[in-house]
N, CA, C and O of each residue as an XYZ file, in Angstrom:
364
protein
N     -12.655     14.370     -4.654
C     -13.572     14.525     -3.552
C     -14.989     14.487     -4.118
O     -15.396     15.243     -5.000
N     -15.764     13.440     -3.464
C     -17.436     13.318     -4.017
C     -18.282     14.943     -4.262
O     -17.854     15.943     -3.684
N     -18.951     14.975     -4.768
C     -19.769     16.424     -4.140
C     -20.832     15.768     -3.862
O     -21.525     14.860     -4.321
N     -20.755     16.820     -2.545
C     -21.971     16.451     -1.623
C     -22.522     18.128     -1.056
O     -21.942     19.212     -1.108
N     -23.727     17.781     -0.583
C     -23.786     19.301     -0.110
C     -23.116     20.046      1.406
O     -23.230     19.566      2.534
N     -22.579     21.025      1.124
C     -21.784     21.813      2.308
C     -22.739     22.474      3.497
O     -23.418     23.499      3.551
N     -22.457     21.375      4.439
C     -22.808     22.060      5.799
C     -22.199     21.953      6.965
O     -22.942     21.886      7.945
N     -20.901     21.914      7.165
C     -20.301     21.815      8.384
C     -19.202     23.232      8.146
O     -19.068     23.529      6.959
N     -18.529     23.991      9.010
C     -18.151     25.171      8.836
C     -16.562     24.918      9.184
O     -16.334     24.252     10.194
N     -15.337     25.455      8.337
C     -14.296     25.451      9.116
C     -13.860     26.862      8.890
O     -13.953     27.398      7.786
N     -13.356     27.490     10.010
C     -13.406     28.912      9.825
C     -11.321     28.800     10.168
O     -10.727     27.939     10.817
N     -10.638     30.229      9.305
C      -9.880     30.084      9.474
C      -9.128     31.332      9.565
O      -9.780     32.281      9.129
N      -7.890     31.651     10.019
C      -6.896     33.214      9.598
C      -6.101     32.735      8.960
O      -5.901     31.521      8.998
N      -5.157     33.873      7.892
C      -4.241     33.861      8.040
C      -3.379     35.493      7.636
O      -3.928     36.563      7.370
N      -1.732     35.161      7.718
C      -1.048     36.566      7.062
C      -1.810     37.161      5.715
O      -2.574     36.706      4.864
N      -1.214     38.357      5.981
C      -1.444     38.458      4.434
C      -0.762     38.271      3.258
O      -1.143     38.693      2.166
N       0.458     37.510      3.506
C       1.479     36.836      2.691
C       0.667     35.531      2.583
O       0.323     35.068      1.495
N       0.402     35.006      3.680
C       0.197     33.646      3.142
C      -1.650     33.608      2.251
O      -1.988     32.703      1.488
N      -2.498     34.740      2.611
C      -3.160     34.720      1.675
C      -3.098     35.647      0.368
O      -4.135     35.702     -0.293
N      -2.212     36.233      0.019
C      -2.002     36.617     -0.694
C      -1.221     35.077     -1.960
O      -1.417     34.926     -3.166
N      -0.607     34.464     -1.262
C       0.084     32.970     -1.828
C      -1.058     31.943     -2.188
O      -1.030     31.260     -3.211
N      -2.255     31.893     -1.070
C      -3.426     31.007     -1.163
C      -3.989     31.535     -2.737
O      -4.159     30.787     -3.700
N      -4.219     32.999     -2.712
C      -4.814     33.576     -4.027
C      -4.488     33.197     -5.326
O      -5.164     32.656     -6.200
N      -3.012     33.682     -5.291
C      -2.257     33.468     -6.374
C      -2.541     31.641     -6.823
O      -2.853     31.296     -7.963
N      -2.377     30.813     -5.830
C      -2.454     29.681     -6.357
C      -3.862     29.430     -6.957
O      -4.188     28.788     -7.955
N      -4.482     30.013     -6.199
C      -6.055     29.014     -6.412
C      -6.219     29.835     -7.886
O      -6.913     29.338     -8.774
N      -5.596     31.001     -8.059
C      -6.361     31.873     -9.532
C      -5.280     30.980    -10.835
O      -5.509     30.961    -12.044
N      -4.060     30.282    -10.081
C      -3.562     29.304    -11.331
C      -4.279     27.911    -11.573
O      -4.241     27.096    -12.494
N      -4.735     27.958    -10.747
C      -5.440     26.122    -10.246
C      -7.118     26.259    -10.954
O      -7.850     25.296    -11.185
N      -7.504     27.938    -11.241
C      -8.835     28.459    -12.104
C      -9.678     27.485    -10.546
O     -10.471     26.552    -10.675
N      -9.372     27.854     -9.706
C     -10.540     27.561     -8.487
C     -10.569     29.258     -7.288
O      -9.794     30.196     -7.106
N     -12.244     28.752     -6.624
C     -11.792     29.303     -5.903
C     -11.334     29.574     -4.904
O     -11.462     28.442     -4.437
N     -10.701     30.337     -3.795
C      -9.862     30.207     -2.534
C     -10.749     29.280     -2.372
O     -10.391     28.382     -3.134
N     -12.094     28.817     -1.608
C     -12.533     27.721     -0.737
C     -12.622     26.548     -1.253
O     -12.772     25.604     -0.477
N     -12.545     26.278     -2.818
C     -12.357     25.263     -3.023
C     -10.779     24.529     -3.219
O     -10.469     23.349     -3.061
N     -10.001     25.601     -3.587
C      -8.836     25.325     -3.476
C      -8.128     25.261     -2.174
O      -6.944     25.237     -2.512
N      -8.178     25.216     -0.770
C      -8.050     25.365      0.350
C      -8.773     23.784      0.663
O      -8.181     22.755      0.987
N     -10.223     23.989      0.448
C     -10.573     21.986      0.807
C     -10.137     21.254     -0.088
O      -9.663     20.218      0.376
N     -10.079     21.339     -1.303
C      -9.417     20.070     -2.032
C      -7.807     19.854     -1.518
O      -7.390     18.748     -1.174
N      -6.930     21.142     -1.521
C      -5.484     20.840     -1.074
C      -5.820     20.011      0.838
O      -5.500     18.846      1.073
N      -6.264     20.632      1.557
C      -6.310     20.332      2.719
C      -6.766     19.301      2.898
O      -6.477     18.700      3.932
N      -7.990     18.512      1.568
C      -8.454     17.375      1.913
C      -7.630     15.946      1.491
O      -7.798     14.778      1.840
N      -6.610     16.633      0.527
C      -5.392     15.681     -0.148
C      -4.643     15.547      1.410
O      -4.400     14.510      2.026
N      -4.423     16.688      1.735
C      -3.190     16.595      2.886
C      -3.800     15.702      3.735
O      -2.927     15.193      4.437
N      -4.960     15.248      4.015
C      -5.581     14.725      5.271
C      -5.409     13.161      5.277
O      -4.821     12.448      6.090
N      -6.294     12.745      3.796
C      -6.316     11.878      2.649
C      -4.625     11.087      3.050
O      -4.484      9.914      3.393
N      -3.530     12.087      2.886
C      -2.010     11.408      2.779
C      -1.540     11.207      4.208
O      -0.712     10.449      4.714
N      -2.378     12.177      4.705
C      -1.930     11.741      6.840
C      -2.351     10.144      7.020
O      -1.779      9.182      7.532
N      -3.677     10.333      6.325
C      -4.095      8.955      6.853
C      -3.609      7.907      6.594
O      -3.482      7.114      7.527
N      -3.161      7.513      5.248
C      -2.725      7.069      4.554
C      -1.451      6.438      5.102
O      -1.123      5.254      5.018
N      -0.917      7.249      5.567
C       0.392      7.109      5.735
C       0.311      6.262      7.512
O       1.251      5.796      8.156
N      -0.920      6.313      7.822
C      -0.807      5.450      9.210
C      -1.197      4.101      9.434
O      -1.427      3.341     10.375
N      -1.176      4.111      7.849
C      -1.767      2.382      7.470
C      -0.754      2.274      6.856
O      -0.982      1.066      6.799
N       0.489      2.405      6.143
C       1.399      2.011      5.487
C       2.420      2.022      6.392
O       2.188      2.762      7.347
N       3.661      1.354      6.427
C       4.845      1.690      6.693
C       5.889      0.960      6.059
O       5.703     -0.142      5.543
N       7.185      1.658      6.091
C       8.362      0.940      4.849
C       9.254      0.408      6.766
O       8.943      0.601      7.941
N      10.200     -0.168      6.168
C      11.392     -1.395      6.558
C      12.498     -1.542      5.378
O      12.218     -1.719      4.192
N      13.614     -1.453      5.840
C      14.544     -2.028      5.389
C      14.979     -3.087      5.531
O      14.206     -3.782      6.191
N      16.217     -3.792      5.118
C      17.502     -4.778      5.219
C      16.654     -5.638      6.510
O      15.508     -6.049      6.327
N      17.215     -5.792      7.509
C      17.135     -6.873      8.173
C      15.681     -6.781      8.948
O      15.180     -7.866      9.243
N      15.091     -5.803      9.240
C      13.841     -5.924      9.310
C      13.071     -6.179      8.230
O      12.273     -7.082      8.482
N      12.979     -5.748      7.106
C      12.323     -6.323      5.801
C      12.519     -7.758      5.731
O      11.432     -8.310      5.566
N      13.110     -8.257      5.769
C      14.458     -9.084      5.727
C      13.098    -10.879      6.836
O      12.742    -11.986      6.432
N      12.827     -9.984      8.424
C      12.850    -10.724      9.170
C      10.958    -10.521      9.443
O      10.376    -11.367     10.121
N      10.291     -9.497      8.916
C       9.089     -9.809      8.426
C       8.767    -10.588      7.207
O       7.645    -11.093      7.238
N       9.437    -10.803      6.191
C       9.266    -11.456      5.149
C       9.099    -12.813      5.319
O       8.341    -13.571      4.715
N      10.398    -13.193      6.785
C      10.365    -14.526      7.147
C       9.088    -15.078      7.981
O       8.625    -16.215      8.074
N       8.678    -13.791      8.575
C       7.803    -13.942      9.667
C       6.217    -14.800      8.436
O       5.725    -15.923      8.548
N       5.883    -13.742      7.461
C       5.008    -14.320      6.539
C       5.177    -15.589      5.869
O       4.225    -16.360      5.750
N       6.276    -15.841      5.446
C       6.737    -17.392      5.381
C       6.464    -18.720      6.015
O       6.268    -19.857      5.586
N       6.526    -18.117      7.280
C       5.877    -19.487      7.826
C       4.607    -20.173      7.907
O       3.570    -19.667      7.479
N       4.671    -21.484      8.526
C       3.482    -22.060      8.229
C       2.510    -21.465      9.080
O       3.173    -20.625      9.689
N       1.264    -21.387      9.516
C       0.208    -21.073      9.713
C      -0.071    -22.042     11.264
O      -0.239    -23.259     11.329
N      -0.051    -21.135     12.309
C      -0.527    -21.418     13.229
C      -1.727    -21.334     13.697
O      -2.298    -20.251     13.565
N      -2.443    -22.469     14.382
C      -3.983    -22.746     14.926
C      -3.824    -21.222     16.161
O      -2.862    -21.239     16.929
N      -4.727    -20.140     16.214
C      -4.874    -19.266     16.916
C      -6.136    -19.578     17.151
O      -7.034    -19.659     16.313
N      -6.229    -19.814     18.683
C      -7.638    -19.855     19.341
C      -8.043    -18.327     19.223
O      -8.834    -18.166     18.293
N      -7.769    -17.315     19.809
C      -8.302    -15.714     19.699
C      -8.705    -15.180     18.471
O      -9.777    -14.588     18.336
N      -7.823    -15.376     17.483
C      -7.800    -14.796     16.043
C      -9.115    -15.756     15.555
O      -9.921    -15.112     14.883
N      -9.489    -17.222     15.778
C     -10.669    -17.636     15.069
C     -11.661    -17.111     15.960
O     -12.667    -16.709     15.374
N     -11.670    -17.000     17.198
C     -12.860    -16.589     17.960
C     -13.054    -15.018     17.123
O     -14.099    -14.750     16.530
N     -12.103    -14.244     17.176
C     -12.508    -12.822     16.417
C     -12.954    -13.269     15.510
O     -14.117    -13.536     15.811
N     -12.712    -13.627     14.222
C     -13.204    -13.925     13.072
C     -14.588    -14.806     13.154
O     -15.564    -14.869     12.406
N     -14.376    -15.213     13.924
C     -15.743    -15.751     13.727
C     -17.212    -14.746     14.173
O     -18.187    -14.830     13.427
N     -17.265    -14.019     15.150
C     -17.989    -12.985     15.186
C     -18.625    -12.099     14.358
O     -18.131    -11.815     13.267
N     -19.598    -11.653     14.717
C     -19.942    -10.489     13.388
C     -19.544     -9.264     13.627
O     -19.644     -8.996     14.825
N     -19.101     -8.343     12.934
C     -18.163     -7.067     13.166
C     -19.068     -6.013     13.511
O     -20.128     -6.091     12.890
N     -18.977     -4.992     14.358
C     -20.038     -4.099     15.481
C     -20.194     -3.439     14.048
O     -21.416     -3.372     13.910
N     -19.561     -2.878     12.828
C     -20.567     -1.976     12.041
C     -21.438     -2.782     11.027
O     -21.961     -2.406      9.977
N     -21.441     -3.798     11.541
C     -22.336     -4.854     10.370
C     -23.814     -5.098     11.075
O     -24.753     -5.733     10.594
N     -23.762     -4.475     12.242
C     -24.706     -4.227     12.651
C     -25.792     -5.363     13.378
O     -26.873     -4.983     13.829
């Protein structure tokens, strides 16, 4: 995670088992609770996202996208009109 300076607030509870568990970890990890709490939470976020741009397939779906990329290349009127445009964060 970059360092940057901290100004947005996330406020939080919990048991006292589960911070008593937060402690213990962050004093093995030599951080402290708040940094050990955003770096884990910012991994977890990091792998949510992650995971909504990836996806697996097996056997006959693997199988019948593989074929799908195989083929030859069709003239798409829509797909060149998009591409040809300039993209709204390019400003």
């Amino acid at each position: 995670m970059a360092t940057a300076t901290r100004s947005a607030r996330l406020g939080l509870r919990t048991t006292p088992q589960q911070e008593a568990v937060i402690r213990r970890a962050a004093a093995i990890k030599n951080k402290s609770i708040t940094e050990f709490i955003l770096d884990t939470a910012y991994e977890a976020a990091e792998k949510t996202l992650l995971e909504q741009r990836l996806f697996v397939v097996t056997g006959d779906t693997a199988q019948a996208l593989l074929d799908l990329l195989d083929r030859p290349e069709q003239e798409n009127e829509g797909l060149s009109d998009l591409f040809s445009r300039r993209a709204p964060w390019e400003g």
